[in-house]
Chimera marker file (.cmm) of the C-alpha trace (Angstrom):
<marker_set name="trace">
<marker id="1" x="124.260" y="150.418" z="99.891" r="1" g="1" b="0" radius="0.5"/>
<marker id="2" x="123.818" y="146.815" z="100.071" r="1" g="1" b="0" radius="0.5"/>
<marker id="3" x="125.445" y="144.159" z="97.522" r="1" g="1" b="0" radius="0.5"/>
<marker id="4" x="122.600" y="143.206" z="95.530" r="1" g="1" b="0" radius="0.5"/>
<marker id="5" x="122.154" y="139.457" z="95.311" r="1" g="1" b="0" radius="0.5"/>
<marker id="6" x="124.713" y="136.777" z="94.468" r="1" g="1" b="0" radius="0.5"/>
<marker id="7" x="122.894" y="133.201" z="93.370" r="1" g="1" b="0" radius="0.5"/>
<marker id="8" x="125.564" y="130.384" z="92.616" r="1" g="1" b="0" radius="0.5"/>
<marker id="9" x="123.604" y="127.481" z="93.365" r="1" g="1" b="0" radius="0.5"/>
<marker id="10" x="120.124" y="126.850" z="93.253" r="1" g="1" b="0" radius="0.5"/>
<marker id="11" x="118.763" y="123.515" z="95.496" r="1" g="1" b="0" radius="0.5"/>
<marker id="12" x="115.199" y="122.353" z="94.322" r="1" g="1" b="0" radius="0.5"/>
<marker id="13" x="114.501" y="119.205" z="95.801" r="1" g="1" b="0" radius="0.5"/>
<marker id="14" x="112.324" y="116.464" z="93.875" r="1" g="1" b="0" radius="0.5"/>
<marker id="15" x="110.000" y="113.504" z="95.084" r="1" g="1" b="0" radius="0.5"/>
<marker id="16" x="108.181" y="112.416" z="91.762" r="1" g="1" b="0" radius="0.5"/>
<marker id="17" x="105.321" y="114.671" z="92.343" r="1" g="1" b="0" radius="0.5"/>
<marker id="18" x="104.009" y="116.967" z="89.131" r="1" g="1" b="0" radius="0.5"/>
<marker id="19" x="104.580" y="119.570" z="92.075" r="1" g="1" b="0" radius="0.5"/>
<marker id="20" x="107.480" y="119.058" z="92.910" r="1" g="1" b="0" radius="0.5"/>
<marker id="21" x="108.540" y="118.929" z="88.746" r="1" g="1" b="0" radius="0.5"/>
<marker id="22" x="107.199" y="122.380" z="88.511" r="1" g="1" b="0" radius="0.5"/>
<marker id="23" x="109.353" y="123.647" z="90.959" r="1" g="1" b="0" radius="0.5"/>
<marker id="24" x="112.153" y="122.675" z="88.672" r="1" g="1" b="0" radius="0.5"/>
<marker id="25" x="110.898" y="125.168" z="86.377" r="1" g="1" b="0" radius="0.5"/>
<marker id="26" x="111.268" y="128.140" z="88.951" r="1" g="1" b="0" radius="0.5"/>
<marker id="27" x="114.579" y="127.022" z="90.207" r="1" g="1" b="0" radius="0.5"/>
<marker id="28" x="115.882" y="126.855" z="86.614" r="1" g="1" b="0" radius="0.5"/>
<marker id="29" x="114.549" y="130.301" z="85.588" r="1" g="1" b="0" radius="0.5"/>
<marker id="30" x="116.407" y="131.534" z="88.799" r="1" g="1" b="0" radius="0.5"/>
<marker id="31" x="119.245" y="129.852" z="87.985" r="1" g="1" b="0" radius="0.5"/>
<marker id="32" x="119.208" y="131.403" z="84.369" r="1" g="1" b="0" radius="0.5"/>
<marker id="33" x="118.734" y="134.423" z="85.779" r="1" g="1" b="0" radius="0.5"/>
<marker id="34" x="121.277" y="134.751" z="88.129" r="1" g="1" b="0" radius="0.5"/>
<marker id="35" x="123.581" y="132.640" z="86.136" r="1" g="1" b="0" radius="0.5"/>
<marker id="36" x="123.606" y="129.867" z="88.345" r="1" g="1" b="0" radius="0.5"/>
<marker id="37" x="123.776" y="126.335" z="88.710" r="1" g="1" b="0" radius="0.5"/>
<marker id="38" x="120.294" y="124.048" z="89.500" r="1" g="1" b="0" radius="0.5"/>
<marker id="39" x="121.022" y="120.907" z="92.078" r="1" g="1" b="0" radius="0.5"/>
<marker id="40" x="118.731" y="118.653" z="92.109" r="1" g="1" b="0" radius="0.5"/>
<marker id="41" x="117.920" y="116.377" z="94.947" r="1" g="1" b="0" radius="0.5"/>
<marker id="42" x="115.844" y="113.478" z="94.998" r="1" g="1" b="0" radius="0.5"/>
<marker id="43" x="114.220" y="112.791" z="98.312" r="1" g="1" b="0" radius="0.5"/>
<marker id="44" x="112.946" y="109.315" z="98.453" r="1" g="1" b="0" radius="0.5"/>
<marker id="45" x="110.033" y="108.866" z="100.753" r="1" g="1" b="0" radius="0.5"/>
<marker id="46" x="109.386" y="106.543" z="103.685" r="1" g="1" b="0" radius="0.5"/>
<marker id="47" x="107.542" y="103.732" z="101.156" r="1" g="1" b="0" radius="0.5"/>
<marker id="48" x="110.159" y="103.608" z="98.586" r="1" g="1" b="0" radius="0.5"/>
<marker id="49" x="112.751" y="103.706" z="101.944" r="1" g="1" b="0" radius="0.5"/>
<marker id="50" x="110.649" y="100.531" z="103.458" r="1" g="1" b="0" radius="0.5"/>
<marker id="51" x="110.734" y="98.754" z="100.204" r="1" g="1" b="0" radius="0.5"/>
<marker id="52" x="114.392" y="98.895" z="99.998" r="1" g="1" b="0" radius="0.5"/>
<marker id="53" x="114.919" y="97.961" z="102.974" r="1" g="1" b="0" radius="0.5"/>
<marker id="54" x="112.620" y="94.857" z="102.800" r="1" g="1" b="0" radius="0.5"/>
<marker id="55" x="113.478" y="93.701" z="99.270" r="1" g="1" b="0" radius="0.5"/>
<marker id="56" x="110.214" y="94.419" z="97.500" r="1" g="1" b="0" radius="0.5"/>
<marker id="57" x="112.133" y="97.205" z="95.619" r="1" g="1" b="0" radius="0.5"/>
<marker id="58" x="115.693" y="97.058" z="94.201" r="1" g="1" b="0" radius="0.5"/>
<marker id="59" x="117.706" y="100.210" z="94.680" r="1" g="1" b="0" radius="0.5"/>
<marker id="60" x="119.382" y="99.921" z="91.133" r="1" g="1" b="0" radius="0.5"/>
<marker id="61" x="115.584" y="100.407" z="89.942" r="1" g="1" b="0" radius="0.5"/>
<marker id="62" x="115.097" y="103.227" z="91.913" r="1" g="1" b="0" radius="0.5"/>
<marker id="63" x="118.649" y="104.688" z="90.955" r="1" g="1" b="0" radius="0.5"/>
<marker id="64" x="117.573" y="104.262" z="87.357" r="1" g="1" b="0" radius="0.5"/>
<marker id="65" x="113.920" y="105.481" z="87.119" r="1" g="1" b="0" radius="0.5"/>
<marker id="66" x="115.515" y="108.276" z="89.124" r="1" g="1" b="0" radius="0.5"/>
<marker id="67" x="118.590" y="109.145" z="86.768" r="1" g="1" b="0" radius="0.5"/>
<marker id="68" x="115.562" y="109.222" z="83.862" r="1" g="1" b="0" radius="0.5"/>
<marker id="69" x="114.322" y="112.443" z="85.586" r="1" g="1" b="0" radius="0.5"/>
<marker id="70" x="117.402" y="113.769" z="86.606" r="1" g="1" b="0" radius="0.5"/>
<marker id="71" x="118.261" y="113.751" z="82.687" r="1" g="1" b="0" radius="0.5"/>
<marker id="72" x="115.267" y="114.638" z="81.420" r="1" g="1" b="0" radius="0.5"/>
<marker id="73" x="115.470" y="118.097" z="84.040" r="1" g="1" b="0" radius="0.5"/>
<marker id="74" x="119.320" y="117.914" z="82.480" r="1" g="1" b="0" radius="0.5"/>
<marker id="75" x="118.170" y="118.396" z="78.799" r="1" g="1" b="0" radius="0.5"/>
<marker id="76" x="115.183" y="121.055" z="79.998" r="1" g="1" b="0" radius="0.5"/>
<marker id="77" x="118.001" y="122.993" z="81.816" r="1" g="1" b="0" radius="0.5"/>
<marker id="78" x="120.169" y="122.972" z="78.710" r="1" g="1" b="0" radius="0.5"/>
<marker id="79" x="118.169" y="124.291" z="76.765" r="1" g="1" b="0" radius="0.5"/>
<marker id="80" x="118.226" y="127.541" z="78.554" r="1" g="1" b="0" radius="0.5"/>
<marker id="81" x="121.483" y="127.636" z="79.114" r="1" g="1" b="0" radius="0.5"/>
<marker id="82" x="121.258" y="126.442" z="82.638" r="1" g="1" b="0" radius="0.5"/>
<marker id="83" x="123.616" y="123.734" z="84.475" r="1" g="1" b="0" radius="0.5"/>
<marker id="84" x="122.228" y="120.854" z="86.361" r="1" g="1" b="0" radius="0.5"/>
<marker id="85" x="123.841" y="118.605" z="88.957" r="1" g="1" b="0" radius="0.5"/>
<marker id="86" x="121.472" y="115.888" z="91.319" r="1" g="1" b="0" radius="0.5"/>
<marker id="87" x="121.916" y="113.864" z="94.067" r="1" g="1" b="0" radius="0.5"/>
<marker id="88" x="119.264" y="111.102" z="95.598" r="1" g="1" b="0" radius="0.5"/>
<marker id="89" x="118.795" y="111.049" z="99.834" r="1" g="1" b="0" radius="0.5"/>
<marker id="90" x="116.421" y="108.678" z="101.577" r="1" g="1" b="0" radius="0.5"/>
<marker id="91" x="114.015" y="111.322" z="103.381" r="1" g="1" b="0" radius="0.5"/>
<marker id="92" x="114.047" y="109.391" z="106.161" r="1" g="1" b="0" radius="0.5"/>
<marker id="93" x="115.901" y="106.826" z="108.278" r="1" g="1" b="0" radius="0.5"/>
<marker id="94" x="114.383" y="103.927" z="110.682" r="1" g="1" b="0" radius="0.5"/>
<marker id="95" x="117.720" y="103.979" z="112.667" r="1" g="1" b="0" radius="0.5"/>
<marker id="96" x="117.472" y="108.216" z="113.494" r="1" g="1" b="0" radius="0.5"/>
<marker id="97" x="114.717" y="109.500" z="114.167" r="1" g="1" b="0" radius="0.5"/>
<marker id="98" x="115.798" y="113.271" z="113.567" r="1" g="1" b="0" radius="0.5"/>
<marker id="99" x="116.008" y="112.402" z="109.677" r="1" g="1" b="0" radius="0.5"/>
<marker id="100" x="113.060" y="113.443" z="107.368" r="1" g="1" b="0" radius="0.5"/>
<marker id="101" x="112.312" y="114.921" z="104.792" r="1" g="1" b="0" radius="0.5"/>
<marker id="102" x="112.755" y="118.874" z="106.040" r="1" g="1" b="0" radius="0.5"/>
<marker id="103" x="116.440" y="118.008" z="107.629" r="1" g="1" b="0" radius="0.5"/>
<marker id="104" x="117.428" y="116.354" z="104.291" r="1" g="1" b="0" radius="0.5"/>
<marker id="105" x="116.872" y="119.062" z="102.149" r="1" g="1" b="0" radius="0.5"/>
<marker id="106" x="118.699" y="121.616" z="104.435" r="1" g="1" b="0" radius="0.5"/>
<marker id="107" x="121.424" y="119.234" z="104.919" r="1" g="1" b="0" radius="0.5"/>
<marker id="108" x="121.816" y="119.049" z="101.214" r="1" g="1" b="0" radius="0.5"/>
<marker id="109" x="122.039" y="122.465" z="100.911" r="1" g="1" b="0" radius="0.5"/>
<marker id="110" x="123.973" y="123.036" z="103.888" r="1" g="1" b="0" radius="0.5"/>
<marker id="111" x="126.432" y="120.224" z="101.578" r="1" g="1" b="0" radius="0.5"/>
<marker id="112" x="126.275" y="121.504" z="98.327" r="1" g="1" b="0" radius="0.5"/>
<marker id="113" x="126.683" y="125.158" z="99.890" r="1" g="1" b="0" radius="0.5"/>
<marker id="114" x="122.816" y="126.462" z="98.059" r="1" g="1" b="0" radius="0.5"/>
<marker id="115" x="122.730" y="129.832" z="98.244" r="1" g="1" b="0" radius="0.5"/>
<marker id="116" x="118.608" y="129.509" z="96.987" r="1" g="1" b="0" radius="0.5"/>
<marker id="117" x="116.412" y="127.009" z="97.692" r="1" g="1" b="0" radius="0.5"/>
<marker id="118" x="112.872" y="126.505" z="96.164" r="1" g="1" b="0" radius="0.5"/>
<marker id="119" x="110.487" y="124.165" z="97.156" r="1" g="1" b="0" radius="0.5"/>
<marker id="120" x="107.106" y="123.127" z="96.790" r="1" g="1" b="0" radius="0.5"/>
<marker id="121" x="104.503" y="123.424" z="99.094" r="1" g="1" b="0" radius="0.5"/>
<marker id="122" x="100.899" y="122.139" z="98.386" r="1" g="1" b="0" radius="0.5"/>
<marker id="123" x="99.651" y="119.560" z="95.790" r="1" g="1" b="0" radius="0.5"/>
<marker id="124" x="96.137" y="120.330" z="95.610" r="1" g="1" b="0" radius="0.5"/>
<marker id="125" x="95.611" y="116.308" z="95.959" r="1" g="1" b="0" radius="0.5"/>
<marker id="126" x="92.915" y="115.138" z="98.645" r="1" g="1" b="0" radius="0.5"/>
<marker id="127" x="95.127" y="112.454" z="99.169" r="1" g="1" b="0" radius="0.5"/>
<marker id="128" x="98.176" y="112.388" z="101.589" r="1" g="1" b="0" radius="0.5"/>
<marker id="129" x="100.923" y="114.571" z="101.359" r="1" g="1" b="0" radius="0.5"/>
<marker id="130" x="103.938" y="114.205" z="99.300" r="1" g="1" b="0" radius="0.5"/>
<marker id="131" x="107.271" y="113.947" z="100.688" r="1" g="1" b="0" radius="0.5"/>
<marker id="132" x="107.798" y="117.198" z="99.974" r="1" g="1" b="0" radius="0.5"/>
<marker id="133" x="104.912" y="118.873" z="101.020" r="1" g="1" b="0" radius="0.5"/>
<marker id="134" x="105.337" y="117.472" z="104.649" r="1" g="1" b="0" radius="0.5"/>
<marker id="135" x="108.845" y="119.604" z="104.348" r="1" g="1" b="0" radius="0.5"/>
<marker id="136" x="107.871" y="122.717" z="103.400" r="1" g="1" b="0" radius="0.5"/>
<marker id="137" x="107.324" y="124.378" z="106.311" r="1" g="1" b="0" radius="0.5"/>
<marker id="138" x="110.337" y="122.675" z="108.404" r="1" g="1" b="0" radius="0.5"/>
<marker id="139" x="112.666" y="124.640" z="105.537" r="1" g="1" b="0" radius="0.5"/>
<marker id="140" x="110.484" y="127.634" z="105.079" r="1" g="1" b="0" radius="0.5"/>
<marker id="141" x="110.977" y="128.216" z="109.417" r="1" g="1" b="0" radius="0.5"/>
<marker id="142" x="114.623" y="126.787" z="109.428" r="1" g="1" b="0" radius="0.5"/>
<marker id="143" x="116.446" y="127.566" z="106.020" r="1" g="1" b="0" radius="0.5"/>
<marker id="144" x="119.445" y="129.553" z="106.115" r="1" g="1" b="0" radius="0.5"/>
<marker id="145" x="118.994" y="130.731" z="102.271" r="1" g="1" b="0" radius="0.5"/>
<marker id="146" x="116.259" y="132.895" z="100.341" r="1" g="1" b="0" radius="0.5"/>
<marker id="147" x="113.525" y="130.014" z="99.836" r="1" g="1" b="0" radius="0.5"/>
<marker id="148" x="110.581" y="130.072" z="97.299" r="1" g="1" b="0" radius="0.5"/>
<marker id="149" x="107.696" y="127.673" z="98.062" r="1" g="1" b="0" radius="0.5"/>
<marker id="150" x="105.649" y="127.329" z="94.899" r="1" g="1" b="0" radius="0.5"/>
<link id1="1" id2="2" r="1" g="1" b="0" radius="0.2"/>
<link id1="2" id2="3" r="1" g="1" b="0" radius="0.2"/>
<link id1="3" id2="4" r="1" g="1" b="0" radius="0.2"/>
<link id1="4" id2="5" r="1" g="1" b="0" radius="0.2"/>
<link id1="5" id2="6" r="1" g="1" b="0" radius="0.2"/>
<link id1="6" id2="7" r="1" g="1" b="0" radius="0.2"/>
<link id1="7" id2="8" r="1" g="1" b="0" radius="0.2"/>
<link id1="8" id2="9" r="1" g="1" b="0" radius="0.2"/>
<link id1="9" id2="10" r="1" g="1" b="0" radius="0.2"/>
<link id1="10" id2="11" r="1" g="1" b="0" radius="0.2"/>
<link id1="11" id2="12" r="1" g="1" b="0" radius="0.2"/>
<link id1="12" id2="13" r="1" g="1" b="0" radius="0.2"/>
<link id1="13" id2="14" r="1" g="1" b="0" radius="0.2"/>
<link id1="14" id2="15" r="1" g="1" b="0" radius="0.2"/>
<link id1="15" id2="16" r="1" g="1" b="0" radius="0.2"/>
<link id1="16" id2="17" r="1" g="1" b="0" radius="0.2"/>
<link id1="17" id2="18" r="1" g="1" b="0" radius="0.2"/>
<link id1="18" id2="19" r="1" g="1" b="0" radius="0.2"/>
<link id1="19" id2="20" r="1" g="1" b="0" radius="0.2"/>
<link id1="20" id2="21" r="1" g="1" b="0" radius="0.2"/>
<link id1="21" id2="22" r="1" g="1" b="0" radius="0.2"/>
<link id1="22" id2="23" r="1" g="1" b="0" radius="0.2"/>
<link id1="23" id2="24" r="1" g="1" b="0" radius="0.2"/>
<link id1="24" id2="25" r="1" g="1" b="0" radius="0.2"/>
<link id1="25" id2="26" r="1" g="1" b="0" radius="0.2"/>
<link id1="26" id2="27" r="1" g="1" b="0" radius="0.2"/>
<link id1="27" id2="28" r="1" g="1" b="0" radius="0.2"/>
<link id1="28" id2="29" r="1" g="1" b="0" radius="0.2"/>
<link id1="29" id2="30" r="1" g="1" b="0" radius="0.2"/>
<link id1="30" id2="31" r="1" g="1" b="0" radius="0.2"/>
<link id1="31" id2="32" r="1" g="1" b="0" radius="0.2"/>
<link id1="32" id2="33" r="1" g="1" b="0" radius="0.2"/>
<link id1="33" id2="34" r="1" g="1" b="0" radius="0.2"/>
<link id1="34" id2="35" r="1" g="1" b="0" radius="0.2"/>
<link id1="35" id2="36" r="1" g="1" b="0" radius="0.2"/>
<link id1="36" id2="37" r="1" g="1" b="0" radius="0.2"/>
<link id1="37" id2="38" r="1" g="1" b="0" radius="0.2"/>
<link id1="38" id2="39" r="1" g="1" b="0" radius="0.2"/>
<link id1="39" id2="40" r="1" g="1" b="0" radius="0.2"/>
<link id1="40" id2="41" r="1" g="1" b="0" radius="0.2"/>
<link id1="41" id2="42" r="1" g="1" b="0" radius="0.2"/>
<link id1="42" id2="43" r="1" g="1" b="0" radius="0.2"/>
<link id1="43" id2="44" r="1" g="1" b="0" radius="0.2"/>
<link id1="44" id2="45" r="1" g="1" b="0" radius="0.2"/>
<link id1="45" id2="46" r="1" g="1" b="0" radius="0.2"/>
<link id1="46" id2="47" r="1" g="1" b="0" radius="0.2"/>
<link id1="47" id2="48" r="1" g="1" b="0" radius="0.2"/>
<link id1="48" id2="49" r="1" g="1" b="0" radius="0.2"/>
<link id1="49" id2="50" r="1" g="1" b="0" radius="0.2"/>
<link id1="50" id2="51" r="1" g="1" b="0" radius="0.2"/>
<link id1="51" id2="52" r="1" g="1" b="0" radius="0.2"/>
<link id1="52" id2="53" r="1" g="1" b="0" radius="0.2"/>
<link id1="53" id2="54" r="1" g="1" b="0" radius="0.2"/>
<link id1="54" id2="55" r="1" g="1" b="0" radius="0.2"/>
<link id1="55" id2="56" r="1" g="1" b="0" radius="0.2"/>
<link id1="56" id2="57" r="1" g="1" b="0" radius="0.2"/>
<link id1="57" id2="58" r="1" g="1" b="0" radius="0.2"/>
<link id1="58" id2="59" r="1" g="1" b="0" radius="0.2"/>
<link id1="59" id2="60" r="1" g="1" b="0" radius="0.2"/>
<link id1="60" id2="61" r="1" g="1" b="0" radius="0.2"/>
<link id1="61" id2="62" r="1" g="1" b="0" radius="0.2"/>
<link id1="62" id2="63" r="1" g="1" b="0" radius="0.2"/>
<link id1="63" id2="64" r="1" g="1" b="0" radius="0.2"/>
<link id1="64" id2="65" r="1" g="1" b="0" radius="0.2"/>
<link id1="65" id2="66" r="1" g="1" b="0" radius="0.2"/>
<link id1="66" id2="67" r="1" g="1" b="0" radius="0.2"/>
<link id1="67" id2="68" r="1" g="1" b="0" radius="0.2"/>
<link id1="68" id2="69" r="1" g="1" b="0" radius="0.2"/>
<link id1="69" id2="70" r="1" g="1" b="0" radius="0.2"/>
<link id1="70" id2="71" r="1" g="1" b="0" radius="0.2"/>
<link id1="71" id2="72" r="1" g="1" b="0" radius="0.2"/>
<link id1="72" id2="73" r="1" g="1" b="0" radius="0.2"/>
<link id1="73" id2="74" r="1" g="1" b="0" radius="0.2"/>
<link id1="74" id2="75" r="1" g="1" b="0" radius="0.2"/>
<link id1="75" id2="76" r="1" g="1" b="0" radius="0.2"/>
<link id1="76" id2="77" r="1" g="1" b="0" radius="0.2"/>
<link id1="77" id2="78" r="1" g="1" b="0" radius="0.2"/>
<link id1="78" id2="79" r="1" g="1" b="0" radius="0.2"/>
<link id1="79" id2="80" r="1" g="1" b="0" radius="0.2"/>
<link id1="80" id2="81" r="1" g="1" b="0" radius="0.2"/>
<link id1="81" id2="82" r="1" g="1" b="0" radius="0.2"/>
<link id1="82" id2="83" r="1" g="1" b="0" radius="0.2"/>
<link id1="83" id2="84" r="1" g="1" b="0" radius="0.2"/>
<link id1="84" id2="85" r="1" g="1" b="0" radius="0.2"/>
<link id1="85" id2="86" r="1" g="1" b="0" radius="0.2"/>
<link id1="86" id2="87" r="1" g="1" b="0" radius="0.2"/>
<link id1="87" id2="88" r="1" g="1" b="0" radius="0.2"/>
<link id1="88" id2="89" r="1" g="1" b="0" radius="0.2"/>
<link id1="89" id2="90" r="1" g="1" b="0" radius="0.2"/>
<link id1="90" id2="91" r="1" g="1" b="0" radius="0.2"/>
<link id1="91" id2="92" r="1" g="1" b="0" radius="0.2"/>
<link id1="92" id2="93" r="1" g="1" b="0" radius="0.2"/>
<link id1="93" id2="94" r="1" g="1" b="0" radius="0.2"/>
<link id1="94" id2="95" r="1" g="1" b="0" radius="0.2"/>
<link id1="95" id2="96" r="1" g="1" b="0" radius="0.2"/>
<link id1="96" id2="97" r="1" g="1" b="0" radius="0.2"/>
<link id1="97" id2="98" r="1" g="1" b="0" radius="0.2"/>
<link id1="98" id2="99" r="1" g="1" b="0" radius="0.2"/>
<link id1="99" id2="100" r="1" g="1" b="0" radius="0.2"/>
<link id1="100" id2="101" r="1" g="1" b="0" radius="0.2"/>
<link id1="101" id2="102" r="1" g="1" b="0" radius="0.2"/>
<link id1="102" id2="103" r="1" g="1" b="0" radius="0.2"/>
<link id1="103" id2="104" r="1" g="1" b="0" radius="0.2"/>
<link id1="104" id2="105" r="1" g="1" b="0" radius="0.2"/>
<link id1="105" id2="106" r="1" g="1" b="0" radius="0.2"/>
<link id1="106" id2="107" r="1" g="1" b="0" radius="0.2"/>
<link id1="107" id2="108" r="1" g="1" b="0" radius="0.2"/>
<link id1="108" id2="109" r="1" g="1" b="0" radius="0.2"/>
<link id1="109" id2="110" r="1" g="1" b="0" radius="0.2"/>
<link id1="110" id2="111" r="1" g="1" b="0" radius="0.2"/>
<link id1="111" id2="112" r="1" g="1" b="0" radius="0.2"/>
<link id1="112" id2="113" r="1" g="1" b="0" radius="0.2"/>
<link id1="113" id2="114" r="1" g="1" b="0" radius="0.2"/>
<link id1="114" id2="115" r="1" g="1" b="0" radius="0.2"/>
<link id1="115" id2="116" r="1" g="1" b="0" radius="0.2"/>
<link id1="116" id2="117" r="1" g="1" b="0" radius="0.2"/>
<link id1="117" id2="118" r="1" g="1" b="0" radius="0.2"/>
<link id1="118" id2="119" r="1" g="1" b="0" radius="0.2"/>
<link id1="119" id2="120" r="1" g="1" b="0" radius="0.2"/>
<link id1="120" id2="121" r="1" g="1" b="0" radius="0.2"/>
<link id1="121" id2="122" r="1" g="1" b="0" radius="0.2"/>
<link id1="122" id2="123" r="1" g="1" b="0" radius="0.2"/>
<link id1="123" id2="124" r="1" g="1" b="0" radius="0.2"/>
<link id1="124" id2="125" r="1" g="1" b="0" radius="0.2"/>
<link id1="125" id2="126" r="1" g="1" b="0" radius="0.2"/>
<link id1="126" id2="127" r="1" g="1" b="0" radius="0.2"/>
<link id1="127" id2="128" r="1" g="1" b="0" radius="0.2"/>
<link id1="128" id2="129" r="1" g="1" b="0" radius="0.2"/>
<link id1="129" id2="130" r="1" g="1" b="0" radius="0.2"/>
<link id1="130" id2="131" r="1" g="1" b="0" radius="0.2"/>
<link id1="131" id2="132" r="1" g="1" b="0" radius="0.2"/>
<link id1="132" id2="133" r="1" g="1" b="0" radius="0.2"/>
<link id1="133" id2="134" r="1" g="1" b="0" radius="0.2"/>
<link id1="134" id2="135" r="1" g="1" b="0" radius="0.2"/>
<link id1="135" id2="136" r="1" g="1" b="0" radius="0.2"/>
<link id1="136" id2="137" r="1" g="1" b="0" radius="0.2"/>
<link id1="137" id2="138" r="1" g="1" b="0" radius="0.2"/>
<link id1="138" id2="139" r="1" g="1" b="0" radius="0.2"/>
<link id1="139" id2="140" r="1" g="1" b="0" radius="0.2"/>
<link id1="140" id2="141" r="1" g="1" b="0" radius="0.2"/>
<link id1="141" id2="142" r="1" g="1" b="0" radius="0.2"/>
<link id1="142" id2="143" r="1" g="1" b="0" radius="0.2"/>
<link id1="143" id2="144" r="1" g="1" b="0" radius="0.2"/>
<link id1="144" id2="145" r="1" g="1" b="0" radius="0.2"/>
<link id1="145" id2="146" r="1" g="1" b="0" radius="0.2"/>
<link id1="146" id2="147" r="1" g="1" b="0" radius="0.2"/>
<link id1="147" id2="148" r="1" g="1" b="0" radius="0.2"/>
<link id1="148" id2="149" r="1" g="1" b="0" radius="0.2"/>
<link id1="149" id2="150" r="1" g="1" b="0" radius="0.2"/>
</marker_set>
């Protein structure tokens, strides 16, 4: 008879989105379920990327409006008992072309050895896709781990 499952990590990666937020909700009941740790990983999008880049944006700004959600997740998680580490990761790179948004979340997991990963998938929005949505189905054919799109 097989082992049942062992969950010590839980990846759910992030982009802003209200979608991506509610996946934060399934990865933490996971997490409390299995006893488990939630990491959370920012993946900045090609815009926010560009506007570093340029100067329009300044990466302290981003690195605090970020830390805000990371510690707001922090306090949900808490309250359930439920351990929270993050990490930010530009979703894509001008100088290699094989980085976006799908390899960045694996690679994070493949880093922070996730044994779960859940991600979301659609938005419902007319408008173009989140980050995140354009990665779903890269880490839904190529993941390693158990995923949950939501």
């Amino acid at each position: 008879m097989d082992a049942p499952v062992e969950i010590d990590t839980v990846l759910v990666p992030i982009d802003g989105s209200d979608e991506s937020l509610e996946a934060v909700d399934y990865a933490v009941a996971i997490a409390g379920s299995y006893d488990a740790l939630v990491h959370v990983v920012y993946v900045l999008g090609d815009e926010v990327n560009r506007a570093i880049a340029s100067g329009v944006v300044n990466e302290d700004e981003v690195v605090a409006e970020s830390q805000a959600t990371f510690d707001s997740i922090a306090d949900a998680a808490a309250d359930v008992g439920v351990s929270m580490t993050h990490s930010i990761a530009y979703g894509f790179s001008q100088q290699r072309l094989t980085v976006h948004p799908g390899s960045v979340i694996l690679d994070s997991a493949d880093q922070i050895d996730a044994d779960f990963l859940v991600i979301p998938r659609e938005s419902g929005r007319e408008e173009s896709a989140d980050v995140l949505e354009k990665a779903a189905e890269y880490v839904l054919l190529y993941a390693s781990q158990p995923v949950l799109s939501v």
